[in-house]
C-alpha positions, -999 to +999 in steps of 0.1 A: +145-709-329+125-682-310+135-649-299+133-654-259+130-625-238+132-587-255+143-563-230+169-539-225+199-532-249+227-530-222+247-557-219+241-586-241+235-594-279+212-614-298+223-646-311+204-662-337+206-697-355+203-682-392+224-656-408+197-634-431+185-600-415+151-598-407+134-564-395+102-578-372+097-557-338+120-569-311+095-589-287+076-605-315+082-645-321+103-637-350+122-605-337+158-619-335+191-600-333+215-594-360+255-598-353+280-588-375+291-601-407+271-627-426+278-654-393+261-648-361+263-671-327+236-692-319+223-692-285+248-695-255+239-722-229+257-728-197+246-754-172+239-746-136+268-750-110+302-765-107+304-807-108+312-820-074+351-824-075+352-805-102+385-785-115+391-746-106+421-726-118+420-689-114+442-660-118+435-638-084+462-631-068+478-602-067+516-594-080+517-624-105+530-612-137+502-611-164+470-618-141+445-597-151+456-584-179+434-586-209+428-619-226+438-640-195+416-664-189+406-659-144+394-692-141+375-725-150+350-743-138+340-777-150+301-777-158+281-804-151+257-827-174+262-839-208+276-812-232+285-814-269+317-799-291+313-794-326+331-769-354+318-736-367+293-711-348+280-735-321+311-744-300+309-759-268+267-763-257+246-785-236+234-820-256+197-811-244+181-777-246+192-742-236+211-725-209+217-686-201+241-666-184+246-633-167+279-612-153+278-586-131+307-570-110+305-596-077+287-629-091+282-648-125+252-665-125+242-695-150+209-717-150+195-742-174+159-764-170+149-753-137+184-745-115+204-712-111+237-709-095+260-686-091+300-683-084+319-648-072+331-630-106+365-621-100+376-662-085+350-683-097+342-698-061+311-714-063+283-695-041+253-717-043+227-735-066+189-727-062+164-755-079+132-738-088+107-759-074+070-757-077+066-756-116+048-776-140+063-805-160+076-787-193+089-755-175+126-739-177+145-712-174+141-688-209+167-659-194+190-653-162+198-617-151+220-605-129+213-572-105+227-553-075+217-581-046+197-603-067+197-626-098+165-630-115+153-660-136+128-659-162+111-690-163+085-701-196+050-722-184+040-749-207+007-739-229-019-755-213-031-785-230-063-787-256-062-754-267-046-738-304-047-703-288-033-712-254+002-698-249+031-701-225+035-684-197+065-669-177+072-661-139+100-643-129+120-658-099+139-632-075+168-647-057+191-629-032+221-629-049+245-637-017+228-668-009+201-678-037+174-680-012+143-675-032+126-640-026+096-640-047+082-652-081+058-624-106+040-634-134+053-618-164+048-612-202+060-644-221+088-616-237+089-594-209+105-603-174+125-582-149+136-548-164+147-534-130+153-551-103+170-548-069+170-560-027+137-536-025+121-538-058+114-554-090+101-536-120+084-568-145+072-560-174+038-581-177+016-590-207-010-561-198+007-539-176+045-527-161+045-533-124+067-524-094+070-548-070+080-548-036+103-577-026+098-579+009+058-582+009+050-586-031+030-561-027+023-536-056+042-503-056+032-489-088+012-504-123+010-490-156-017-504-179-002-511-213-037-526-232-049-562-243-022-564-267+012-575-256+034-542-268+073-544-280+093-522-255+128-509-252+148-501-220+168-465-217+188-461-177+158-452-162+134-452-190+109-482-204+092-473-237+065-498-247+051-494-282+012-483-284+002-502-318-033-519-320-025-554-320+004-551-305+038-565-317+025-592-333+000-571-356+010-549-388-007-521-371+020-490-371+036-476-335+014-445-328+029-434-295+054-447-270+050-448-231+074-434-214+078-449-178+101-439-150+115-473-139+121-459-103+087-439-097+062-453-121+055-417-138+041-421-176+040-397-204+031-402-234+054-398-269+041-389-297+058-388-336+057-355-357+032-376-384+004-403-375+031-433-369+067-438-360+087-451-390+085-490-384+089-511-356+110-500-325+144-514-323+161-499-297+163-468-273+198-452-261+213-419-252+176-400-258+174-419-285+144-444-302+150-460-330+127-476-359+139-500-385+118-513-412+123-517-450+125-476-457+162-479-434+161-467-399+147-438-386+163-419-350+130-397-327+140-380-295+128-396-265+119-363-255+092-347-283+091-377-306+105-356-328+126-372-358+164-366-356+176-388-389+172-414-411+196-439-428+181-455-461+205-481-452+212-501-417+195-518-391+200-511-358+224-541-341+234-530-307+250-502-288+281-495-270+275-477-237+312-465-228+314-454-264+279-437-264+277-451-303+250-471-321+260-496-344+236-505-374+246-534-393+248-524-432+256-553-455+279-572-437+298-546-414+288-529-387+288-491-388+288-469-358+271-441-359+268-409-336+231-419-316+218-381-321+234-369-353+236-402-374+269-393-383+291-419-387+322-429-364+332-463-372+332-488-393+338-528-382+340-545-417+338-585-423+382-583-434+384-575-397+374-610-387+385-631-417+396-659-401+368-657-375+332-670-378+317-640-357+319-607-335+302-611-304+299-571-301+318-536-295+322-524-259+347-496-249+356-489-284+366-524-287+349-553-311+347-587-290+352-620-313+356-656-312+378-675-338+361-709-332+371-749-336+394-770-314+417-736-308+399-713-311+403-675-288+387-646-278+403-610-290+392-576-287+400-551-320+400-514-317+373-502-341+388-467-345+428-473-348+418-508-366+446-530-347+444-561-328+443-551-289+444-586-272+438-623-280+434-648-255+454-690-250+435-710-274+403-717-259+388-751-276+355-747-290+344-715-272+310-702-273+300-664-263+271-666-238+238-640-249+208-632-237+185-620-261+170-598-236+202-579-237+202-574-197+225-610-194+251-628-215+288-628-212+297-594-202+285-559-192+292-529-189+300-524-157+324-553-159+360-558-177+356-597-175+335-625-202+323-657-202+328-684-226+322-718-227+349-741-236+353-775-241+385-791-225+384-827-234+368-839-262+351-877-262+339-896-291+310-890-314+279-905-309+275-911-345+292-905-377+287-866-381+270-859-351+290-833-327+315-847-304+309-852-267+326-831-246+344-847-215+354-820-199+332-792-203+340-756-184+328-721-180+354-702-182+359-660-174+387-641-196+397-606-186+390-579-216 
């Protein structure tokens, strides 16, 4: 597996089909995500749209004892297409390629080969489903990202044919997010996409160059030139920092500077290091914070000078949580959180805290989101600083945490006090003696946290 779409830190987290931590720049081929402990998730898939007929249970109405309290699951939807059930970190995924998610406050969008659609967060009603028409044979969707009034959808371009060097392509599709009605389509870097995005503009970042667009006409609002070399870049609020390295991220040339570029107005300054090169590959930004990870530990510069705040010999930067304005580096096989400015530590997640679980999705609001998987498996959320159990959910059979490796979609945010899981509620027969088990009755399913 490749790492899809690097982007923003905000609301998702890597998943990754291999357990050993590997510092590459995020946006190269090999730039992955770490989760906790020595088990991550592999990638979360979710098919597009609600089967005709299909089931929908949901906890909305008001004054019923329990409803929305944390752990309850809101409601189900029954997915359609062929999906698979199997034991240990996989779960509940399609039988055939990949699928992504995104949740925002008013819609949860999902999309798989080359259709998005999209059902009202807090009931599950379905709102429509958009098929992306007009790309080659080979295309489909690599991310899906949900914004205020539109969902975008990264789709990858098969490499053109008779050529070693050729390489995919991507165009980002805007859809209005109230009726899927496609609004425009960018090209975009194969690991960029939409960074910014919504009703008047899109912000893509593109293999030469961030652009604004505007929706209405396409036409260019702003463009920043960013070299021949596709860069690694890192999203802040308002702030996009792509690396300057010769090369780019694919070369072992050091980071010599970082843009700085105002998402909303285009403005660009340039960031400089104390010494001749930042300490590694960039990792992530948050709170006024870049940070570089590479084999010395991981090194914290201010956003504003490029000045270097502190280094940890130990620790690679995993993930932050925004509520809890703390970075968590992954050391060993714990997560440690750490104060983003000072370094100082706050937190610790270790691997005892999910023993009978086979990962930790990530920490939002102070809390550590899990699964315990297999045919009953739940969802709980543990408070990292009193170290107690705040909420698990029913058993949920074979769930699987949806993530975007861009960080921008997956099963929650931050703005949001819901997830999304995929769950498997009837389970068929193998197709062959230890192949994974088809699943009958496959559902997407949103649980209150």
């Amino acid at each position: 597996m490749t790492a899809d779409n690097p982007s923003s830190r905000q609301n998702g987290w890597r998943a990754a089909d291999r357990t050993e931590v590997t510092q590459v720049p995020r946006g190269s081929l090999t730039w992955i995500r770490r989760l906790s402990f020595v088990a991550v998730l592999a990638v979360a898939a979710v098919a597009p749209g609600p089967a005709a007929g299909s089931r929908s249970h949901a906890c909305t109405r008001p004054g019923i004892p329990g409803c929305g309290r944390a752990g309850t699951v809101r409601w189900a939807r029954l997915l359609p297409g062929p999906w698979i059930a199997q034991n240990g970190l996989l779960g509940t995924t399609p039988a055939h390629g990949q699928a992504y998610a995104a949740l925002g406050d008013q819609v949860a969008a999902v999309g798989s080969g080359l259709a998005v659609s999209a059902f009202a967060a807090r009931s599950g009603q379905p709102l429509w489903t958009a098929d992306l028409t007009g790309f080659p044979a080979g295309s489909a969707i690599v991310s899906v990202r949900v914004w205020p009034n539109v969902v975008t959808a990264g789709v990858e371009l098969p490499s053109a044919a008779g050529g070693a060097a050729s390489r995919a392509a991507r165009k980002e599709v805007v859809l209005a997010a109230a009726t899927g009605r496609r609004i425009r389509a960018y090209p975009a870097a194969l690991f960029g996409g939409a960074v910014a995005a919504d009703a008047a503009a899109t912000v893509i970042v593109g293999a030469h160059a961030v652009t604004s667009y505007a929706n209405r006409t396409g036409a260019v609002i702003w463009s920043r030139p960013t070299g021949d070399a596709a860069q690694a870049w890192q999203e802040d609020g308002n702030r996009l920092y792509v690396t300057v390295a010769a090369g780019g991220y694919l070369g072992a040339a050091p980071v010599t500077a970082l843009r700085q570029i105002n998402l909303r107005t285009g403005a660009e300054r340039m960031v400089r290091p104390p010494g001749h090169a930042f300490a590694g590959p960039l990792s992530l930004a948050f709170d006024g914070v870049v940070f570089f990870a590479g084999t010395a530990g991981v090194t914290a510069y201010s956003e504003a000078t490029g000045d270097q705040l502190w280094h940890r010999r130990a620790g690679l930067p995993e993930s932050v949580d925004v509520a809890g304005r703390r970075l968590y580096l992954l050391v060993g096989n714990a997560l440690v959180g750490v104060d983003p400015r000072t370094g100082a530590r706050l937190a610790r997640v270790s691997g005892a805290t999910a023993a009978a679980s086979a990962g930790l999705y990530g920490v939002q609001a102070g809390a550590a989101l899990g699964l315990d998987h297999g045919a009953l498996g739940k969802a709980w959320g543990y408070d990292v600083v009193t170290q107690r159990v705040l909420w698990t959910s029913a058993p949920l059979p074979w769930p699987h945490y949806f993530v975007d490796p861009s960080g921008i979609g997956g099963s929650t945010s931050p703005s949001s006090d819901g997830l999304l899981l995929a769950i498997c509620a009837a389970l068929g027969p193998r197709s062959a003696p230890g192949a994974p088990q088809t699943c009958l009755r496959p559902e997407l399913a949103a649980i209150s946290r």
